[in-house]
FIGUMI-40670 format. One record per atom (N, C-alpha, C, O): residue number from 1; atom name; x, y, z; residue in three letters. Coordinates in steps of 0.2 Angstrom, whole numbers. Example, Ala and Ser with C-alpha at 12.3 -4.5 7.8 and 13.67 -1.06 7.14 Angstrom:
2
R num atomo    xx    yy    zz residuo
R   1     N    66   -28    39     ALA
R   1    CA    62   -22    39     ALA
R   1     C    66   -16    39     ALA
R   1     O    71   -17    42     ALA
R   2     N    64   -11    35     SER
R   2    CA    68    -5    36     SER
R   2     C    64     0    39     SER
R   2     O    67     6    40     SER
This chain:
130
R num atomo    xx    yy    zz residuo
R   1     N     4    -6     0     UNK
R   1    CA     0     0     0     UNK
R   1     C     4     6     0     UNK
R   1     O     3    11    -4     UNK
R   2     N    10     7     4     UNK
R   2    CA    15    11     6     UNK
R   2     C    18    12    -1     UNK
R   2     O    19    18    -2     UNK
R   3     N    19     8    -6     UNK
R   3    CA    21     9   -12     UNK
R   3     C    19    10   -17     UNK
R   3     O    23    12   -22     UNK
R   4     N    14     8   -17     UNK
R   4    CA     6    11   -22     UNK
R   4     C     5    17   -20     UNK
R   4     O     3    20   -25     UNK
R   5     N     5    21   -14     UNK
R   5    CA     5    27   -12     UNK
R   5     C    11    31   -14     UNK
R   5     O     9    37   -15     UNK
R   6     N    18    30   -14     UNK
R   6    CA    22    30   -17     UNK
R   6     C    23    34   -22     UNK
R   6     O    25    39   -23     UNK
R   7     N    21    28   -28     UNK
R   7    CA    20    29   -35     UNK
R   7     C    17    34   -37     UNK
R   7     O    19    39   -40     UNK
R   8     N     9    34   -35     UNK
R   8    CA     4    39   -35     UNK
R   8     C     8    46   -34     UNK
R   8     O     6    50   -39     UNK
R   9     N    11    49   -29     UNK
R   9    CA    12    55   -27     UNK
R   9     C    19    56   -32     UNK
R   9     O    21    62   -33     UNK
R  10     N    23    51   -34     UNK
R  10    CA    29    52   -38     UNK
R  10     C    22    53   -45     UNK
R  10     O    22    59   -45     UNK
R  11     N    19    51   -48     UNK
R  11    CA    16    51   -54     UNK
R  11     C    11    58   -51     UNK
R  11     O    13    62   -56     UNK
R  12     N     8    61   -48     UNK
R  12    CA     9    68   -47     UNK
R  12     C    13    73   -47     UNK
R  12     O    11    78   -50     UNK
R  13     N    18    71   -44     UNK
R  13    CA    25    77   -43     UNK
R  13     C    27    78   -51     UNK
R  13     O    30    82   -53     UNK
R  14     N    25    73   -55     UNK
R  14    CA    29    73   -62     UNK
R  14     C    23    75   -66     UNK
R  14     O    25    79   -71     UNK
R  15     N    16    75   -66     UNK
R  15    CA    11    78   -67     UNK
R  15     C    11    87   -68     UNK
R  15     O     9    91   -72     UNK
R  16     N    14    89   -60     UNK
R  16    CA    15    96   -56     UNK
R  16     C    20    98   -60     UNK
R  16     O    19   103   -63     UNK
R  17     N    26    95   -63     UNK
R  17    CA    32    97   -64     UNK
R  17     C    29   100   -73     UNK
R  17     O    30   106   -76     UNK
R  18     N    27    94   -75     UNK
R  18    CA    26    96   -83     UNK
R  18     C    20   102   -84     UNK
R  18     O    20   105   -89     UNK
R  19     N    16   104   -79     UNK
R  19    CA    11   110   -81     UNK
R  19     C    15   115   -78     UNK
R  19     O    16   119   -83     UNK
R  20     N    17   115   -73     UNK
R  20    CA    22   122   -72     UNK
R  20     C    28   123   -78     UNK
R  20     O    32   127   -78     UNK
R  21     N    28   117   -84     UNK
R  21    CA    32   121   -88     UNK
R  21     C    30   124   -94     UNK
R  21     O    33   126   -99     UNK
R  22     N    22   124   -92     UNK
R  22    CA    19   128   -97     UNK
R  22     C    16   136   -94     UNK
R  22     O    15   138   -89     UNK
R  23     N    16   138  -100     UNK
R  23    CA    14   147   -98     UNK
R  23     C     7   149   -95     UNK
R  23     O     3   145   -98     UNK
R  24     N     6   153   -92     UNK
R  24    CA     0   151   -90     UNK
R  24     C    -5   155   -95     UNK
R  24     O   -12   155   -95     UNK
R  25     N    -2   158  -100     UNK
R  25    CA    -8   163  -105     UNK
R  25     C    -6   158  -113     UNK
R  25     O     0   156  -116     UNK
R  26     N   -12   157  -114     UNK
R  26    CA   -11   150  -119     UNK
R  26     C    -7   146  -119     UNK
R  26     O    -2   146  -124     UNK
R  27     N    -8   140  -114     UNK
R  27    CA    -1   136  -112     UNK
R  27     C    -1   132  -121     UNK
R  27     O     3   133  -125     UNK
R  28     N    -7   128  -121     UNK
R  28    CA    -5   122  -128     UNK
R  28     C    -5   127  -134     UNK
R  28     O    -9   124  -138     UNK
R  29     N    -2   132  -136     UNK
R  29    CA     0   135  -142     UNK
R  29     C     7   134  -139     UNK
R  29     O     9   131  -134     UNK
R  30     N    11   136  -146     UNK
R  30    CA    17   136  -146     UNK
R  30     C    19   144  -145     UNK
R  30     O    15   149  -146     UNK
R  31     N    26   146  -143     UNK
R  31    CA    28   150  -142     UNK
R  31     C    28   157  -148     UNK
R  31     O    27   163  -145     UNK
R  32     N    28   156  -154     UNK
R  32    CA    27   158  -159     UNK
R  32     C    19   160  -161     UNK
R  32     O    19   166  -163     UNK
R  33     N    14   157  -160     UNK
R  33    CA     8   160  -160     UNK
R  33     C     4   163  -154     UNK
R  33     O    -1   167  -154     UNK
R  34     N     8   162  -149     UNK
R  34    CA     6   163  -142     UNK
R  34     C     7   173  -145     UNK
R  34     O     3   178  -146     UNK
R  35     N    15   173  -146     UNK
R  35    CA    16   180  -148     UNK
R  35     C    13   182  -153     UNK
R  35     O    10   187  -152     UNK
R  36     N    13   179  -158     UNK
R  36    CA     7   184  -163     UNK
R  36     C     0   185  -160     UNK
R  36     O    -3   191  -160     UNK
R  37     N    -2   180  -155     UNK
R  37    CA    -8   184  -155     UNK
R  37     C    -8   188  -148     UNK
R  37     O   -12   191  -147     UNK
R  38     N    -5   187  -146     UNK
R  38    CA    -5   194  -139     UNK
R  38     C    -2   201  -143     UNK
R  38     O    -5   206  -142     UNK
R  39     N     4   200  -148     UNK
R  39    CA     4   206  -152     UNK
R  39     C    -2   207  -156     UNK
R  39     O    -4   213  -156     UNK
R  40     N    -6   204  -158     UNK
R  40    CA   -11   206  -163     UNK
R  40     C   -16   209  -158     UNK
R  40     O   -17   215  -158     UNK
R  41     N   -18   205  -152     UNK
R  41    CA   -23   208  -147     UNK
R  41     C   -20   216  -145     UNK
R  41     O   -24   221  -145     UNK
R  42     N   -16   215  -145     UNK
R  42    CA   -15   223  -140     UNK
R  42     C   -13   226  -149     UNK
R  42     O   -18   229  -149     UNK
R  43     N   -10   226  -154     UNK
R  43    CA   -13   231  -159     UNK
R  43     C   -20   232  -160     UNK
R  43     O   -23   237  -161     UNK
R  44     N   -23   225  -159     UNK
R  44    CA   -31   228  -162     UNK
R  44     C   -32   233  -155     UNK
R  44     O   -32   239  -156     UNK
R  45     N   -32   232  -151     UNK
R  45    CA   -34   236  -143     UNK
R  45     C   -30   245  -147     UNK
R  45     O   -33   250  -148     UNK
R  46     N   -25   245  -147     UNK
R  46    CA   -22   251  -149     UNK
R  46     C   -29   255  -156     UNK
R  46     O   -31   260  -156     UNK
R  47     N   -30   249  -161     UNK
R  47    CA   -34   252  -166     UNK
R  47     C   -40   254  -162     UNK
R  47     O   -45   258  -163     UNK
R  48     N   -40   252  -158     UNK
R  48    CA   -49   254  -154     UNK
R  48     C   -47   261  -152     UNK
R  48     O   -50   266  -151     UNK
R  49     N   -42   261  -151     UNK
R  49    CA   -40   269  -147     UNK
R  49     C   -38   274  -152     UNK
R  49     O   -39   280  -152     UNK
R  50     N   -36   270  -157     UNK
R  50    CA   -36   275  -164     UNK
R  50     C   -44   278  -166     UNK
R  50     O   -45   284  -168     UNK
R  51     N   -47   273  -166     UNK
R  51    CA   -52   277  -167     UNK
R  51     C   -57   282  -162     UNK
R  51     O   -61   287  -162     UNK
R  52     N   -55   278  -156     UNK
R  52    CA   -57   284  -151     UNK
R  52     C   -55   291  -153     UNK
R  52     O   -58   296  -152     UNK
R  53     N   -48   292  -156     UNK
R  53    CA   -43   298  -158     UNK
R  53     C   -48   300  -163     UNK
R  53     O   -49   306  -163     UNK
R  54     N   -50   296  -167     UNK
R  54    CA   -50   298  -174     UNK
R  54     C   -58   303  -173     UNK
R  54     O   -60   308  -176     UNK
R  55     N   -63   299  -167     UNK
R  55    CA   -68   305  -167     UNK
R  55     C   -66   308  -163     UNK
R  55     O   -69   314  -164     UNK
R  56     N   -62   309  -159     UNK
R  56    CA   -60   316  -155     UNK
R  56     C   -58   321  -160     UNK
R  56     O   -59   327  -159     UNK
R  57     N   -53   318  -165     UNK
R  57    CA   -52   325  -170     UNK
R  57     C   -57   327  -173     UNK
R  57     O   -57   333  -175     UNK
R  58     N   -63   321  -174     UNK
R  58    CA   -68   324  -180     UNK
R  58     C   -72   332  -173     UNK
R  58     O   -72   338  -173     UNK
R  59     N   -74   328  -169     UNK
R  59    CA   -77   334  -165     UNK
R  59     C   -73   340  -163     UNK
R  59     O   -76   345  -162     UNK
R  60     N   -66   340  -163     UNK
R  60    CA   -62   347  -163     UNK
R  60     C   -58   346  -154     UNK
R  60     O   -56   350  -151     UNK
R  61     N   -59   337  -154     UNK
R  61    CA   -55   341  -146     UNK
R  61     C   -47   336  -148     UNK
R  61     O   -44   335  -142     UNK
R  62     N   -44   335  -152     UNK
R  62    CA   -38   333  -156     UNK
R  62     C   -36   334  -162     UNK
R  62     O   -39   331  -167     UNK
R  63     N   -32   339  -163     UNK
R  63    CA   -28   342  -168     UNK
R  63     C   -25   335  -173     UNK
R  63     O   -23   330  -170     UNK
R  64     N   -24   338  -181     UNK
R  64    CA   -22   334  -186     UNK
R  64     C   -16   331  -182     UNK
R  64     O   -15   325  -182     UNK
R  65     N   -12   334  -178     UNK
R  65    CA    -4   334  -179     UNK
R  65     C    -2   325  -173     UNK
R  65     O     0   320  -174     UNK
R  66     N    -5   330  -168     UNK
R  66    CA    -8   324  -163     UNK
R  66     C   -11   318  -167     UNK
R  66     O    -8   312  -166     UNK
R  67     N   -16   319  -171     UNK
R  67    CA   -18   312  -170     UNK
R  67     C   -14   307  -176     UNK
R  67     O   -15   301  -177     UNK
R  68     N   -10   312  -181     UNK
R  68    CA    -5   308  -184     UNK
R  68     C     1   305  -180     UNK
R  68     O     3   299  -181     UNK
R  69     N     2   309  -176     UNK
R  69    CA     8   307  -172     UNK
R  69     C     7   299  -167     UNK
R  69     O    11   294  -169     UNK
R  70     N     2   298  -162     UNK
R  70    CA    -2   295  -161     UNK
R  70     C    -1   287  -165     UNK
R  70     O     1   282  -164     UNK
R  71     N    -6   291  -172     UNK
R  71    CA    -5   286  -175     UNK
R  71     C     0   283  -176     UNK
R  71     O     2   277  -174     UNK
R  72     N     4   287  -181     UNK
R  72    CA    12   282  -184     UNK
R  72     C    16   281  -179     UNK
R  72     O    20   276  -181     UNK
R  73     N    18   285  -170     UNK
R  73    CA    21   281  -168     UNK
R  73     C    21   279  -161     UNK
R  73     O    24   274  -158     UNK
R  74     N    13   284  -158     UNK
R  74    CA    12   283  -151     UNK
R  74     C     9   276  -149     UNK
R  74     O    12   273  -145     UNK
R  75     N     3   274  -153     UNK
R  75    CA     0   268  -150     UNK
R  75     C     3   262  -153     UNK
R  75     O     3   256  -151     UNK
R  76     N     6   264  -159     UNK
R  76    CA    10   256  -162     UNK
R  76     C    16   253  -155     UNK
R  76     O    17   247  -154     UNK
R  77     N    18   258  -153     UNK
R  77    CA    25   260  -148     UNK
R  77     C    19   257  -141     UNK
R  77     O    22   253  -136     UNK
R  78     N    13   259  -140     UNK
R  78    CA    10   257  -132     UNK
R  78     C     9   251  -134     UNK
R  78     O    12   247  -131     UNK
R  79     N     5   248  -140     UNK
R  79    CA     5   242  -139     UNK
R  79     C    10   236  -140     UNK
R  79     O     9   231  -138     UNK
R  80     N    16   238  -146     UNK
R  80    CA    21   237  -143     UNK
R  80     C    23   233  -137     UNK
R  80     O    23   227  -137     UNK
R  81     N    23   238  -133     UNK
R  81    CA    24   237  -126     UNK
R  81     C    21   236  -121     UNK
R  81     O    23   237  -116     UNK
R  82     N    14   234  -123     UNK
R  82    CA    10   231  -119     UNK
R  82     C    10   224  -123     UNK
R  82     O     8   219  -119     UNK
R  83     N    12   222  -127     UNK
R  83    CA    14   214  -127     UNK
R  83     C    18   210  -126     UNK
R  83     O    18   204  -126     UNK
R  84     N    23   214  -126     UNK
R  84    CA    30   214  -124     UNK
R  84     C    30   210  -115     UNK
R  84     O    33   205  -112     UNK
R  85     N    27   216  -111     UNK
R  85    CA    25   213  -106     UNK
R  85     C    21   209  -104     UNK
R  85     O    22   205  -100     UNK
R  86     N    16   209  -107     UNK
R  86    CA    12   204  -106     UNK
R  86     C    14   198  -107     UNK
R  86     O    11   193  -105     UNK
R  87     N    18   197  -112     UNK
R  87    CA    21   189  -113     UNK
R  87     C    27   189  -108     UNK
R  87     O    28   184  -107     UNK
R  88     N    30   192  -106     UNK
R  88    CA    36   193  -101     UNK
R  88     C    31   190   -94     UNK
R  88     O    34   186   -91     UNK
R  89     N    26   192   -92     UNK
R  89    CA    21   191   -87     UNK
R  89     C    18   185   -86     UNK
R  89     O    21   182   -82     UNK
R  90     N    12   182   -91     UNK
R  90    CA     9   178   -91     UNK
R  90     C    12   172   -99     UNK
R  90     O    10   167  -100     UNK
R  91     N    16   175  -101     UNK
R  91    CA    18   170  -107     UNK
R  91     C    25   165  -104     UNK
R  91     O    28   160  -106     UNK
R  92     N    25   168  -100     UNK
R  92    CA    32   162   -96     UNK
R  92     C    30   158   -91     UNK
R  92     O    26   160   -87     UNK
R  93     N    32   151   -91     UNK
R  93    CA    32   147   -90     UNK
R  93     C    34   149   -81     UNK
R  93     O    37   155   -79     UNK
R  94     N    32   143   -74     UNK
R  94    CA    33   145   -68     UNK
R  94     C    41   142   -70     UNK
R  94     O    45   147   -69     UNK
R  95     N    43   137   -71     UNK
R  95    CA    50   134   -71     UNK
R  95     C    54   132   -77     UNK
R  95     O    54   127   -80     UNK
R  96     N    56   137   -78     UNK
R  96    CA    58   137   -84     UNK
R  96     C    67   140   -87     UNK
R  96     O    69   145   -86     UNK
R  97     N    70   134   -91     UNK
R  97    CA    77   135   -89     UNK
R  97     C    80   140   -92     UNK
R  97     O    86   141   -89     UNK
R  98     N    79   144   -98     UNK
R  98    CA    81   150   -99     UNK
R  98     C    75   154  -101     UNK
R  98     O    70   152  -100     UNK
R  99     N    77   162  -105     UNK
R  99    CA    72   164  -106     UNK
R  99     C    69   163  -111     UNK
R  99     O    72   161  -116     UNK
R 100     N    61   163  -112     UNK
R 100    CA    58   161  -117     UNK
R 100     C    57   165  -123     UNK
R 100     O    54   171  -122     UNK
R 101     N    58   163  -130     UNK
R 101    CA    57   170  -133     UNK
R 101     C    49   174  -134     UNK
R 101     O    43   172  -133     UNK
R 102     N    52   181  -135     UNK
R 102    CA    46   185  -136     UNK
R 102     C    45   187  -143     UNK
R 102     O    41   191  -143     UNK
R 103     N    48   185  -148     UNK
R 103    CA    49   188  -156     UNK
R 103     C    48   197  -154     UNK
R 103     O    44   202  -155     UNK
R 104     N    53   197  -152     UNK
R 104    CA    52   205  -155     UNK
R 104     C    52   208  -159     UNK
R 104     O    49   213  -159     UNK
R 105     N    55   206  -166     UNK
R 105    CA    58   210  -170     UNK
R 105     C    48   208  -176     UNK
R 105     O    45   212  -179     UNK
R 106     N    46   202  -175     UNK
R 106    CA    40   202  -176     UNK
R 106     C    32   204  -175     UNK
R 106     O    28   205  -178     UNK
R 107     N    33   205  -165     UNK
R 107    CA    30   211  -162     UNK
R 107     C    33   217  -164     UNK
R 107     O    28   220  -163     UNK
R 108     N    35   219  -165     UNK
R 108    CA    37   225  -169     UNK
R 108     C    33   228  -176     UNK
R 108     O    29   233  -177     UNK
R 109     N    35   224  -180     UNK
R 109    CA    30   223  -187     UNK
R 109     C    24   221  -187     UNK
R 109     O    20   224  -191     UNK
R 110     N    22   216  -183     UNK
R 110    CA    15   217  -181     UNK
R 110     C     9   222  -178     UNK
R 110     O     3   222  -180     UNK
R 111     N    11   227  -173     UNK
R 111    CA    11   231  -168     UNK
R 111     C    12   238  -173     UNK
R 111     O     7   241  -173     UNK
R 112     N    17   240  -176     UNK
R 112    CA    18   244  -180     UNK
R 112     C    13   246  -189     UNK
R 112     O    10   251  -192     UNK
R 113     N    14   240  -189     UNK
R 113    CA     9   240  -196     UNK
R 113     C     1   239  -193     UNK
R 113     O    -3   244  -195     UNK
R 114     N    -1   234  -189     UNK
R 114    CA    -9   235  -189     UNK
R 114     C   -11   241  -188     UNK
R 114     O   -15   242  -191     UNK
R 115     N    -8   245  -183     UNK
R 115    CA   -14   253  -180     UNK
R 115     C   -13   257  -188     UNK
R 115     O   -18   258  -192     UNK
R 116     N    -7   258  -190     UNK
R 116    CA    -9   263  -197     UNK
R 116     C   -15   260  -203     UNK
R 116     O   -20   262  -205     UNK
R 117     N   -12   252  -203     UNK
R 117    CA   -17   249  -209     UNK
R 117     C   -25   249  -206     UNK
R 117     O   -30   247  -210     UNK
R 118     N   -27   250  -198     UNK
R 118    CA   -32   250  -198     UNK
R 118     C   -35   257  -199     UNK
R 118     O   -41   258  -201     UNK
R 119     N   -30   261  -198     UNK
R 119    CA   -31   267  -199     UNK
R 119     C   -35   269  -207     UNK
R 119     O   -39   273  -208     UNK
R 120     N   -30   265  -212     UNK
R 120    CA   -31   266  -220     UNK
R 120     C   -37   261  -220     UNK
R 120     O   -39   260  -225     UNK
R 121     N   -38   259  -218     UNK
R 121    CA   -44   252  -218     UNK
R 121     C   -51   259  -216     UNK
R 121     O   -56   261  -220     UNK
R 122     N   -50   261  -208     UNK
R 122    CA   -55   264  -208     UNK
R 122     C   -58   272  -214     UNK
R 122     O   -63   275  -215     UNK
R 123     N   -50   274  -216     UNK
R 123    CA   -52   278  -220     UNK
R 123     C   -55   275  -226     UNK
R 123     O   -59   279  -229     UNK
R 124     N   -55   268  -228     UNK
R 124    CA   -59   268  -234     UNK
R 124     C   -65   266  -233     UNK
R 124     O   -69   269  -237     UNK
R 125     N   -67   260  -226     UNK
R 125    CA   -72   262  -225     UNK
R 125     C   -78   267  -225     UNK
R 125     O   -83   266  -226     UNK
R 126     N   -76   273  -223     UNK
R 126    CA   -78   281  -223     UNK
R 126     C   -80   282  -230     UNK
R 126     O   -86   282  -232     UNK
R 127     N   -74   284  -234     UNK
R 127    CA   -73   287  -239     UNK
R 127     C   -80   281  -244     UNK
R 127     O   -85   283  -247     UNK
R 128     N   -79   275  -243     UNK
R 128    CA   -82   268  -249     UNK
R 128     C   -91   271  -245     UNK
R 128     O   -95   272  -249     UNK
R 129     N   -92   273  -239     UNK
R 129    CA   -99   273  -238     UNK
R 129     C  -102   280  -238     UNK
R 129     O  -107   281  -235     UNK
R 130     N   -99   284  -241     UNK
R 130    CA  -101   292  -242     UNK
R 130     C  -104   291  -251     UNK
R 130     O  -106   296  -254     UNK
C-alpha cells in the first residue's frame, strides 16, 4: 500500500512538474503563436484607441498633428509594449530553464503596421460609404 501510495504521489509530482512548464496565457499553443496573438490583441486594442482619436479629432478636441503622431508612432510603440509585457508576465512558464522567446523583431512589425493599416482600412471604410 506504502508503495502504491508512493508511485501515485511520484506520478503527481511529475504531473506538477510538466504544467508548471507551461505558460500560463495559452499554455498548448506554441511560443510563436502565443506572440502573434497577444501582439495582434494589443494592436487591435491600440486600433480601438485609434479610433477613439480619430472621433476626438472629428469633434475638434484633437488636432491633425496629434492624431497623426499618435497614429504612426504613439499607440503602435504602447501596444508594442504592452505585449511585450504581457508575454514577459503571463507568457512564461513557472519553471523554466532560460528565457523564453518573445519575437520582437515580429511584435514590432506586427504592432507597427496594424494601428496605421487600420487606420487606412477605416479611411476607406468612410470614404467607400459616403
Amino acid at each position: 500500500l506504502a508503495r502504491r501510495m508512493a508511485d501515485e504521489a511520484d506520478r503527481h509530482g511529475h504531473q506538477a512538474e510538466l504544467l508548471a512548464q507551461r505558460p500560463a496565457l495559452l499554455p498548448t499553443w506554441s511560443p510563436l503563436a502565443r506572440a502573434v496573438a497577444v501582439y495582434a490583441a494589443s494592436g487591435a486594442a491600440a486600433g480601438v484607441l485609434m479610433l477613439i482619436l480619430v472621433v476626438a479629432s472629428g469633434v475638434g478636441l484633437v488636432d491633425g498633428f496629434t492624431l497623426g503622431a499618435w497614429i504612426c508612432a504613439g499607440l503602435p510603440a504602447v501596444a508594442f509594449f504592452a505585449g511585450y509585457l504581457v508575454l514577459g508576465r503571463w507568457g512564461r512558464p513557472a519553471i523554466v530553464a532560460g528565457t523564453p522567446p518573445r519575437y520582437l523583431p515580429l511584435g514590432f512589425l506586427i504592432c507597427f503596421l496594424l494601428v496605421p493599416m487600420a487606420y487606412c482600412a477605416y479611411l476607406l471604410l468612410v470614404r467607400g460609404l459616403r
